[in-house]
C-alpha positions as CSV (number, residue, x, y, z in Angstrom):
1,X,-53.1,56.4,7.6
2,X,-52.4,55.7,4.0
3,X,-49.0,54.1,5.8
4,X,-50.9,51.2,7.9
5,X,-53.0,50.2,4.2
6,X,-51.6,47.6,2.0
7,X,-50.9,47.8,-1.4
8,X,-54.4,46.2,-2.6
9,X,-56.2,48.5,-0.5
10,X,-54.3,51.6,-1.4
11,X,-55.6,50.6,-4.8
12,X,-59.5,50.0,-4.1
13,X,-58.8,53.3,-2.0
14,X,-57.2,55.0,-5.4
15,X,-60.0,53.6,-7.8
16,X,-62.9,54.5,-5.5
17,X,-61.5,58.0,-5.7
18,X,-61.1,58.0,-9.2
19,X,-64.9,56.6,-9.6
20,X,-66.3,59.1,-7.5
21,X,-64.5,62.3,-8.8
22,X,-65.5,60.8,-12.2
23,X,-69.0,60.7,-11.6
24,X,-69.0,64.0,-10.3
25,X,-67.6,65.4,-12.9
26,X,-70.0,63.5,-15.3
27,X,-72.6,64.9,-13.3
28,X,-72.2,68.3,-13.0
29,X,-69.7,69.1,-16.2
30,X,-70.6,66.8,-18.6
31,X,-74.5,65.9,-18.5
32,X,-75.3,68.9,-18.9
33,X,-73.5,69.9,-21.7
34,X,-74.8,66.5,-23.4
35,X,-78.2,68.0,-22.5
36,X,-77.5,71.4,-23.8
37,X,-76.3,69.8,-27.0
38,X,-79.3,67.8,-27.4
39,X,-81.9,70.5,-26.5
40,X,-80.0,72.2,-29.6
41,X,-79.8,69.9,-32.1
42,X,-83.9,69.7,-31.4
43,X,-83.8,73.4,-32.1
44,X,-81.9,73.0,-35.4
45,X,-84.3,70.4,-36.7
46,X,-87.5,72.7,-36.0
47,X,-85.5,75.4,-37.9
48,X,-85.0,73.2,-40.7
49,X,-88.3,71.9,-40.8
50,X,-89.9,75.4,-40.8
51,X,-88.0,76.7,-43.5
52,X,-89.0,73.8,-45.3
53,X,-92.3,74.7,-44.8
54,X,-91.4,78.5,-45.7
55,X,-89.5,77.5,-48.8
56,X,-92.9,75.6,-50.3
57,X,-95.1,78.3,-48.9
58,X,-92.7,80.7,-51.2
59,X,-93.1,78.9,-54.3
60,X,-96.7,79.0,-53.9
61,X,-96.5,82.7,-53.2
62,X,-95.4,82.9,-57.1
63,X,-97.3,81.0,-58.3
64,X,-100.4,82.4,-56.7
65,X,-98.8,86.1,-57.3
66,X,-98.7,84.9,-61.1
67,X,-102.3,83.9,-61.5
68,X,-102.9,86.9,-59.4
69,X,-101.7,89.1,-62.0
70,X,-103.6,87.3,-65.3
71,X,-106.8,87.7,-63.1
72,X,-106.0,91.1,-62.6
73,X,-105.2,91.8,-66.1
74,X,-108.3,90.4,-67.2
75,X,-109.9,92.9,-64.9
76,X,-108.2,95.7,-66.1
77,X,-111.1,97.2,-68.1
78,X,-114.5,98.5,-66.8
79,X,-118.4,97.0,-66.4
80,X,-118.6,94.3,-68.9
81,X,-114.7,93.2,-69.0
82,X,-115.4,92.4,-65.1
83,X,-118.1,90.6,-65.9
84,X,-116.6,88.1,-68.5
85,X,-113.5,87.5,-66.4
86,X,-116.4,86.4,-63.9
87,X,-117.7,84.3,-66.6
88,X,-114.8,82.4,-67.9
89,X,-113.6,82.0,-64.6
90,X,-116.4,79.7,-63.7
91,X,-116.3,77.9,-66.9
92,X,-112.4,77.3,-66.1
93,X,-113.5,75.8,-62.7
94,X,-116.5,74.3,-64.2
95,X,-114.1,72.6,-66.6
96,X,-111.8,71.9,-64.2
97,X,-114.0,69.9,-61.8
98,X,-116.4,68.1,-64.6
99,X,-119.6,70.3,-64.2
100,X,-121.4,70.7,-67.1
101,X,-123.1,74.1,-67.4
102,X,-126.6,74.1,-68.7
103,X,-127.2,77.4,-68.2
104,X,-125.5,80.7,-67.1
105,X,-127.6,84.1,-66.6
106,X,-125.7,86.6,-65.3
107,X,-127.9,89.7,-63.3
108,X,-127.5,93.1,-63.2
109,X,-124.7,94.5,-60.9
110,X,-125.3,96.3,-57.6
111,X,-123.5,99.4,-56.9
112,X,-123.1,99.7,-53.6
113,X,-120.8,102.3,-51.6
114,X,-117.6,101.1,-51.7
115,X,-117.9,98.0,-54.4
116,X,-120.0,96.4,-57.0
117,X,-121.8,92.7,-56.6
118,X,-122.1,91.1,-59.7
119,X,-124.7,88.3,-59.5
120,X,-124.6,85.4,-61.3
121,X,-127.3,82.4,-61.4
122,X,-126.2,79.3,-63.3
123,X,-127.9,75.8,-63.6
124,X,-125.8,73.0,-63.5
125,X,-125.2,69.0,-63.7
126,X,-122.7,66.9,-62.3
127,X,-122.0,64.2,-59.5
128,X,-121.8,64.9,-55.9
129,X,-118.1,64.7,-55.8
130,X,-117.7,66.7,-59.0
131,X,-120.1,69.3,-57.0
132,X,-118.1,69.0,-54.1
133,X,-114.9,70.0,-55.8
134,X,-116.5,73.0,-57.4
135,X,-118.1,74.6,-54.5
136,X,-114.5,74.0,-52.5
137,X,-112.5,75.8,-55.9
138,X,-115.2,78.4,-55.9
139,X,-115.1,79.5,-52.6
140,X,-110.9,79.3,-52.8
141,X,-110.7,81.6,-55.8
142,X,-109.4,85.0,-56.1
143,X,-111.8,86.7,-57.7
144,X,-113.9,86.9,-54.4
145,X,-116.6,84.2,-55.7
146,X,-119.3,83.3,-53.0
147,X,-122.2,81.0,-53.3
148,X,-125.4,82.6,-52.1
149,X,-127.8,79.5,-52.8
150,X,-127.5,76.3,-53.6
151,X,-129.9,73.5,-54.6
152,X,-129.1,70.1,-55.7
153,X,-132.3,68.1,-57.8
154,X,-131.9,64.2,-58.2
155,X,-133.5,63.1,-61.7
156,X,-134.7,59.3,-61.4
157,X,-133.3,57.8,-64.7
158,X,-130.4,59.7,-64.7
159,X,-127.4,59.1,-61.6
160,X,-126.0,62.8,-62.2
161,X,-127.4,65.7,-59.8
162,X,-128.9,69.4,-61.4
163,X,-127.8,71.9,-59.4
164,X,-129.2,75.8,-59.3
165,X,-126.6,78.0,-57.8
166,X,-126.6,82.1,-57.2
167,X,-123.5,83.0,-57.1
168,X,-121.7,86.6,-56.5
169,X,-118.6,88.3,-56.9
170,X,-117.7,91.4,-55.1
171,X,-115.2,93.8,-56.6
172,X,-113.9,97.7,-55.9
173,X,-115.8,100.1,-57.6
C-alpha cells in the first residue's frame, strides 16, 4: 500500500504518525509526570512555609520560657513573696499600657484544696484604648491573672475613664 502513495503523501502519512504517537506519549508519559512534579513542588512550599511558622513559634518559645523562669523566680518564696510578684506584675502592665493606678488593695488569700486565690481590687484611670490593652495583657499573662469585675466611670470635666477592677490570681498551694 505504502507502494501505490507518492512521495508527499508518504510524508503527511510519516508526520501524522509522528504527531499522533507524540501526543500519546505526551499524554500518558509526560503530563503526568509534569503533574506529579507540580503537585510536589506545592508540597515543598507548604513545608517551607510551616517551618517558617515553626521557626518564629520557636523563638517565641525562648523567649516566653525566659520570662517564664524570672516569674517563677520571683515566686520562689512563700505567702507574701507571691503576693508582691502579683503586685509588681500589674504595675509592669499598668506601666506598660498607660494606666495610672490610683489605688491598689490587695485581700486576703483563699486557700482552697488544691490552690490559693489571691484577690486583688485596684482603682484605676486611663482611656478606653489604654483600658483595652490592659485587660487584653492581663488576661495573656502567665501568672494566671483574671478579671472578676470590672467597671468603667466617665468623669464630666475630665476625657480619661476610672475604672474599679477585682482581679485574682490562682496559684498551687
Amino acid at each position: 500500500m505504502l507502494r501505490t502513495l507518492g512521495k508527499r503523501e508518504r510524508t503527511i502519512l510519516y508526520l501524522t504518525a509522528c504527531v499522533v504517537i507524540a501526543a500519546v506519549a505526551f499524554n500518558f508519559l509526560i503530563s503526568p509526570l509534569i503533574a506529579r512534579n507540580n503537585q510536589l513542588n506545592q508540597r515543598i512550599n507548604l513545608s517551607r512555609e510551616k517551618i517558617k511558622k515553626y521557626l518564629s513559634v520557636l523563638k517565641q518559645k525562648s523567649r516566653i520560657q525566659s520570662q517564664y523562669t524570672t516569674l517563677g523566680l520571683s515566686k520562689a518564696g512563700q505567702g507574701q513573696d507571691t503576693d508582691v510578684g502579683v503586685l509588681s506584675e500589674l504595675e509592669t502592665l499598668a506601666k506598660g499600657d498607660n494606666i495610672r493606678i490610683l489605688e491598689i488593695r490587695p485581700q486576703a488569700s483563699q486557700n482552697l484544696n488544691l490552690y490559693k486565690e489571691t484577690v486583688i481590687v485596684v482603682r484605676t484611670e486611663a482611656s478606653i484604648d489604654n483600658y483595652l490593652k490592659f485587660i487584653y495583657d492581663l488576661e495573656n499573662s502567665l501568672l494566671l491573672l483574671k478579671i472578676r469585675q470590672f467597671q468603667l466611670t466617665a468623669r464630666p470635666p475630665n476625657p480619661l475613664l476610672e475604672g474599679n477592677l477585682l482581679i485574682s490570681q490562682l496559684s498551687l498551694n
